[in-house]
C-alpha positions in Angstrom: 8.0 -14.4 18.1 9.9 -15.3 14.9 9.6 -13.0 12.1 10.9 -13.8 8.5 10.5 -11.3 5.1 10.4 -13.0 1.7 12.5 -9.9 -0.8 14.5 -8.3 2.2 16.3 -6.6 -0.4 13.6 -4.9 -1.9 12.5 -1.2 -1.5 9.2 -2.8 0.3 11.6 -5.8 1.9 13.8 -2.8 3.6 10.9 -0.8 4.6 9.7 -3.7 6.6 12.9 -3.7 8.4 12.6 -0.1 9.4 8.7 -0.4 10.3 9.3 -3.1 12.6 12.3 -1.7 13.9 9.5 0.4 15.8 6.5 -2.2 16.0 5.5 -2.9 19.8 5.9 -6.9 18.1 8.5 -8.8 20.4 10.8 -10.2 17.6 12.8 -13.3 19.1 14.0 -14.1 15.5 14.0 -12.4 12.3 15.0 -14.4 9.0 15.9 -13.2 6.0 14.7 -14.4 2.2 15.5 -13.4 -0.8 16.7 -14.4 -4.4 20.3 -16.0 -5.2 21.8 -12.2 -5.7 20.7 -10.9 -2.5 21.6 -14.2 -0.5 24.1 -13.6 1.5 23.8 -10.0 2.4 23.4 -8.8 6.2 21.3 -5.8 7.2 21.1 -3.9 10.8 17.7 -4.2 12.9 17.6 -3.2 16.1 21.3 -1.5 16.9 22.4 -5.6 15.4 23.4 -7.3 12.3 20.9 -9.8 11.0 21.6 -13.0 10.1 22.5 -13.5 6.4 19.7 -13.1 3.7 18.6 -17.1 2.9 17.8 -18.4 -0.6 14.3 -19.3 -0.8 14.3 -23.1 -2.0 11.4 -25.0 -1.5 12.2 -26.8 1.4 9.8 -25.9 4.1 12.0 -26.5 7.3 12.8 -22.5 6.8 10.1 -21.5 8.0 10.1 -24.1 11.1 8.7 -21.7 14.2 8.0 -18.7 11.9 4.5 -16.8 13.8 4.2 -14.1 10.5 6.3 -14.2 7.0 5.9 -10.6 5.5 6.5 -11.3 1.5 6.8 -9.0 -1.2 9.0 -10.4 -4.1 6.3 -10.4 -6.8 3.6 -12.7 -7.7 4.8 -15.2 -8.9 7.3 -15.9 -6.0 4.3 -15.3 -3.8 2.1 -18.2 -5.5 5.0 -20.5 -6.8 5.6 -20.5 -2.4 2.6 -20.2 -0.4 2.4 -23.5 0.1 6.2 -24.1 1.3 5.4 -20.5 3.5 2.6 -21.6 5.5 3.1 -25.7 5.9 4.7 -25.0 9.1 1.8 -22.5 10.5 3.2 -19.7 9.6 1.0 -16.5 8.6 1.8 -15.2 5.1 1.4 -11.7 4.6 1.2 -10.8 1.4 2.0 -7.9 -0.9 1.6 -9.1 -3.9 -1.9 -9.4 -6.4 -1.5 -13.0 -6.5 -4.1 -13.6 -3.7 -5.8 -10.6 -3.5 -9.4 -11.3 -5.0 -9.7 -15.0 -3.8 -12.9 -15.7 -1.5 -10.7 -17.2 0.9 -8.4 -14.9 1.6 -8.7 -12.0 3.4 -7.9 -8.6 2.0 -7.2 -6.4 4.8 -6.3 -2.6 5.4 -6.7 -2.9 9.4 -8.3 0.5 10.0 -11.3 -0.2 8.1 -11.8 -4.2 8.5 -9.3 -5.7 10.7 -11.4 -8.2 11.7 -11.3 -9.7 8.4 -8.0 -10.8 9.4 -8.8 -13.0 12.0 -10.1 -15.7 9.4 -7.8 -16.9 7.0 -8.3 -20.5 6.3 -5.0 -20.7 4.4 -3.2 -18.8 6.4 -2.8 -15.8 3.6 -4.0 -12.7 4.2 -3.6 -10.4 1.2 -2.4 -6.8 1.8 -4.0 -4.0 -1.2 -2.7 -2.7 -3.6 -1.0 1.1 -2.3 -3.6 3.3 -4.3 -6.4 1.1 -2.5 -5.2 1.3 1.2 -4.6 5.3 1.4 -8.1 5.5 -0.7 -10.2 3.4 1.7 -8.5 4.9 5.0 -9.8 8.2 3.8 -13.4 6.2 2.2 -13.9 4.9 5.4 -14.1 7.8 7.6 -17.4 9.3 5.2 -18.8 5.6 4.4 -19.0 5.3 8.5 -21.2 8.9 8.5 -23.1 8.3 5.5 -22.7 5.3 3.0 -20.7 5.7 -0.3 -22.7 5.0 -3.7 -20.0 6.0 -6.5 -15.9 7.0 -6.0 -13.9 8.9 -8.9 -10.5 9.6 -8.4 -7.5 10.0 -9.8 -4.3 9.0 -8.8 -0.9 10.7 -8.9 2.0 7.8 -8.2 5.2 8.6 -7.4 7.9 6.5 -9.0 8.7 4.7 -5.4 5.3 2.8 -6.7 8.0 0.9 -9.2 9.8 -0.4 -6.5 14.1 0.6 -6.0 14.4 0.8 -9.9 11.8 2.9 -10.2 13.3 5.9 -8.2 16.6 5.1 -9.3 15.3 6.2 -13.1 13.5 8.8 -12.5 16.7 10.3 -10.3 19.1 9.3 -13.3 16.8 10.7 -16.2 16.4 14.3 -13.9 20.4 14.3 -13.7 20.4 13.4 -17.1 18.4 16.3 -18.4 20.0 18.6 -16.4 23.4 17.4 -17.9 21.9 18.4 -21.3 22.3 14.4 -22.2 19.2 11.9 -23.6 17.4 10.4 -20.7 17.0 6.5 -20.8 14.3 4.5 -20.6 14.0 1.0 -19.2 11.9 0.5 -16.1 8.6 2.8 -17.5 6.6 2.9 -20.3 8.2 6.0 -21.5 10.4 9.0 -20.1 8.9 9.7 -16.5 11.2 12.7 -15.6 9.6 16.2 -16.9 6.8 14.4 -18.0 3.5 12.4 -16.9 2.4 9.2 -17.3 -1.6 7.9 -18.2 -0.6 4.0 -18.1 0.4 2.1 -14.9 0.0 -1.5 -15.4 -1.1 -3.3 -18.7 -4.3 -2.2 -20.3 -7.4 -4.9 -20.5 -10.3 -5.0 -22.5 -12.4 -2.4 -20.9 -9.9 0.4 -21.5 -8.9 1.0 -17.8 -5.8 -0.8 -17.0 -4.8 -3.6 -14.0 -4.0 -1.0 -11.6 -7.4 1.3 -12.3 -9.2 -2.2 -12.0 -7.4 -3.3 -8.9 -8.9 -0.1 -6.9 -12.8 -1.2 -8.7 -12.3 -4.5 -7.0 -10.3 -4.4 -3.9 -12.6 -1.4 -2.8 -15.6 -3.7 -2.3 -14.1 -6.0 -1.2 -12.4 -4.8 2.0 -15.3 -2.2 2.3 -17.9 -5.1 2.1 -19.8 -3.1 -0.5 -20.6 -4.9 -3.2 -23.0 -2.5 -4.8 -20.4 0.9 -4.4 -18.8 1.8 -8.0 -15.2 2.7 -8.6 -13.9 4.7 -11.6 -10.0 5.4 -11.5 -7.7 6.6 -13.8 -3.6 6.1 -12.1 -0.9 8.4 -13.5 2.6 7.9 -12.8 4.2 11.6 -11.9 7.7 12.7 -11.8 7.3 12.4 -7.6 10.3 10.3 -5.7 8.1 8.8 -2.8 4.7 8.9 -1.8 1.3 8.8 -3.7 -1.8 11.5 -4.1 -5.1 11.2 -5.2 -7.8 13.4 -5.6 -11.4 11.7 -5.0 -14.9 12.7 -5.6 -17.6 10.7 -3.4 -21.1 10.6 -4.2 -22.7 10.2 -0.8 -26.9 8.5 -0.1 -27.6 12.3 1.4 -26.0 15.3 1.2 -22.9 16.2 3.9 -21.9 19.2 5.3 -18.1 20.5 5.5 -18.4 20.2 9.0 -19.5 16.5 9.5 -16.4 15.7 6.9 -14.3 17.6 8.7 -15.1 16.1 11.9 -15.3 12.3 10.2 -11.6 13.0 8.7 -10.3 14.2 11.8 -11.4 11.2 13.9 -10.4 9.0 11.9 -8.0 6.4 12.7 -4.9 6.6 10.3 -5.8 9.9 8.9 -4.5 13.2 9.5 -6.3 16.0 8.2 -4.8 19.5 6.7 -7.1 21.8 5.3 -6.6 25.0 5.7 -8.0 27.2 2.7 -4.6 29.1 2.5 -1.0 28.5 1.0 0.4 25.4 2.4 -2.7 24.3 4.3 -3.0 20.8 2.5 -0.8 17.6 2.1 1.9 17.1 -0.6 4.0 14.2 -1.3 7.3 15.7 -0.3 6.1 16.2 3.1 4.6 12.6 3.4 7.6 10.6 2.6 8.8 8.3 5.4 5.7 9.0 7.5 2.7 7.0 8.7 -0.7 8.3 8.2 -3.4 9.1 5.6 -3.4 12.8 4.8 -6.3 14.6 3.9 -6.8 18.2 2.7 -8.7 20.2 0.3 -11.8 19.0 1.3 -14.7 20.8 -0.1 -18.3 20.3 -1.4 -18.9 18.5 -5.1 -20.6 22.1 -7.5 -21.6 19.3 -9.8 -22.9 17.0 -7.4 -25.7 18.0 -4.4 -24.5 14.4 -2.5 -21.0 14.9 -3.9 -17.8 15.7 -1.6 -13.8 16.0 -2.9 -11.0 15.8 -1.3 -7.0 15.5 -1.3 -5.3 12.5 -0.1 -1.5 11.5 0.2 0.3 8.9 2.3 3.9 7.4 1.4 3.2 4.1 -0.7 6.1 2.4 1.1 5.3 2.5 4.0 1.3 2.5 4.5 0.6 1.5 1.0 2.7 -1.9 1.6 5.3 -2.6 4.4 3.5 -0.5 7.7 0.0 -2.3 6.3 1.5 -5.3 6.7 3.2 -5.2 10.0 -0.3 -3.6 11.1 -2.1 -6.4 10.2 0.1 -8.5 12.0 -0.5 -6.0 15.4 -4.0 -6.2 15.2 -4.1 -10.2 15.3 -1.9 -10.0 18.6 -3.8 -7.6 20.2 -6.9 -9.6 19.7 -5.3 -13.0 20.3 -4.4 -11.2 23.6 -8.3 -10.0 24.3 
């Protein structure tokens, strides 16, 4: 099995690195891609260094042999080389938006529609946007007792959503502050340390932005429900690493606490905590660097007799992009092996 990654030197490029460092996925070969400032630059997998990160040119003899090419260096690099990505049968996993909403590419969060991997005529599979994949791990679980009509939520995104540069502001505006100095602001929309942020992407015509659109569309598209509406409204907080989101569900019938409880906690990906009592829910400082779904706070809708709300956090490195990914490649093994 040869494995490359396309923006190793990314925050999402070195989670990959780390997540497969523990993936059950024999790794024969692992190349390395990146821009002309990260070429060059050797990483340690496995107890070993890796070979050198390669510039990506458009020569497709790099990816001679390659079974799964995890990419995640923007959209643009994503469509400007798909073509040079996949020409030699390689699987392109994607983390970009570039592909996301085409008809013939899958868009997959494997704990709610892994098949849908299995058939990719271009050989792209398209992993969600982060807010999406922790949203429909948690959907999923009540959709399977009783289908989903209408989701609110809102989301709370840590700055680790912004990739590297991202956390790197929001650390140097907090020691900024606390030095008494004037915080700077480059990589967000305005000051993100102290503060809160309504705006994460660009606005569109509608009034919602990209990223409150992206969870309308992706939503019904992995969860094959065409007909089930998606409001969002995304906030960036002043949070390091992981994302929250609260989420009301309108359900067809009405749900007890008990079947909820029951759905979240068999659920595969989730963890529930919900314990009505001080620390007896999931928040993002707990989540970093860690694997599942979390879900707490789970209680009936008062304004709503089919309504249900609950808590969710999961670390958007890791199972909002890189541990998606390397998932989706798992589950095409396992069922190549079937």
């Amino acid at each position: 099995m040869k494995i490359a990654i396309v923006g190793a030197s990314g925050a999402v490029g070195q989670e990959f690195l780390r997540v497969l460092e523990s993936s059950p996925i024999a790794i024969d070969e692992l190349r390395l891609f990146g821009s002309s400032r990260s070429a060059g630059k050797v990483y340690t997998f496995r107890g070993e260094p890796t070979e050198p990160v390669r510039e990506l040119t458009d020569d497709p003899a790099q990816f001679e042999g390659i079974s799964y090419a995890f990419v995640s260096a923007g959209g643009d690099v994503s469509k400007n080389y798909a073509d040079v990505i996949t020409a030699r049968g390689a699987i392109m996993i994607d983390n970009s938006s570039a592909f996301r909403m085409d008809a013939d590419v899958p868009l997959v969060v494997p704990e709610v529609n892994g098949a849908d991997a299995l058939d990719a005529p271009r050989r792209i599979i398209a992993n969600p946007n982060c807010t999406t994949i922790q949203m429909v791990v948690a959907l999923n679980a009540i959709h399977r007792l009783c289908p989903i009509k209408r989701v609110h939520v809102a989301t709370y995104q840590a700055a680790s959503g912004a990739g590297a540069t991202g956390m790197e502001e929001l650390e140097a505006q907090s020691k900024a502050i606390a030095a008494g100095q004037e915080p700077e602001v480059k990589k967000f929309v305005s000051q993100l340390a102290f503060n809160l942020i309504p705006h994460i992407d660009v606005f569109t015509e509608n009034g919602y932005t990209r990223e409150e659109m992206k969870m309308h569309n992706e939503t019904k598209k992995i969860m094959h429900a065409p007909a089930l509406e998606v409001s969002a409204t995304c906030v960036r907080v002043p949070v390091m690493r992981a994302h929250s989101e609260a989420i009301w569900v309108e359900t067809e019938r009405p749900i007890t606490l008990d079947e909820a409880r029951k759905a979240f906690e068999e659920a595969p990906g989730v963890v529930l905590i919900d314990k009505a009592e001080a620390l007896g829910y999931p928040m993002p400082l707990d989540a970093a660097g860690s694997d599942p779904v979390y879900v707490g706070r789970v209680r009936l809708d008062l304004a709503n007799p089919c309504g249900l709300s609950f808590w969710t956090v999961a670390d958007q490195i890791r199972k909002g992009a890189a541990l998606n990914a390397v998932q989706i490649a798992e589950f095409i093994e396992r069922n190549k092996q079937q």
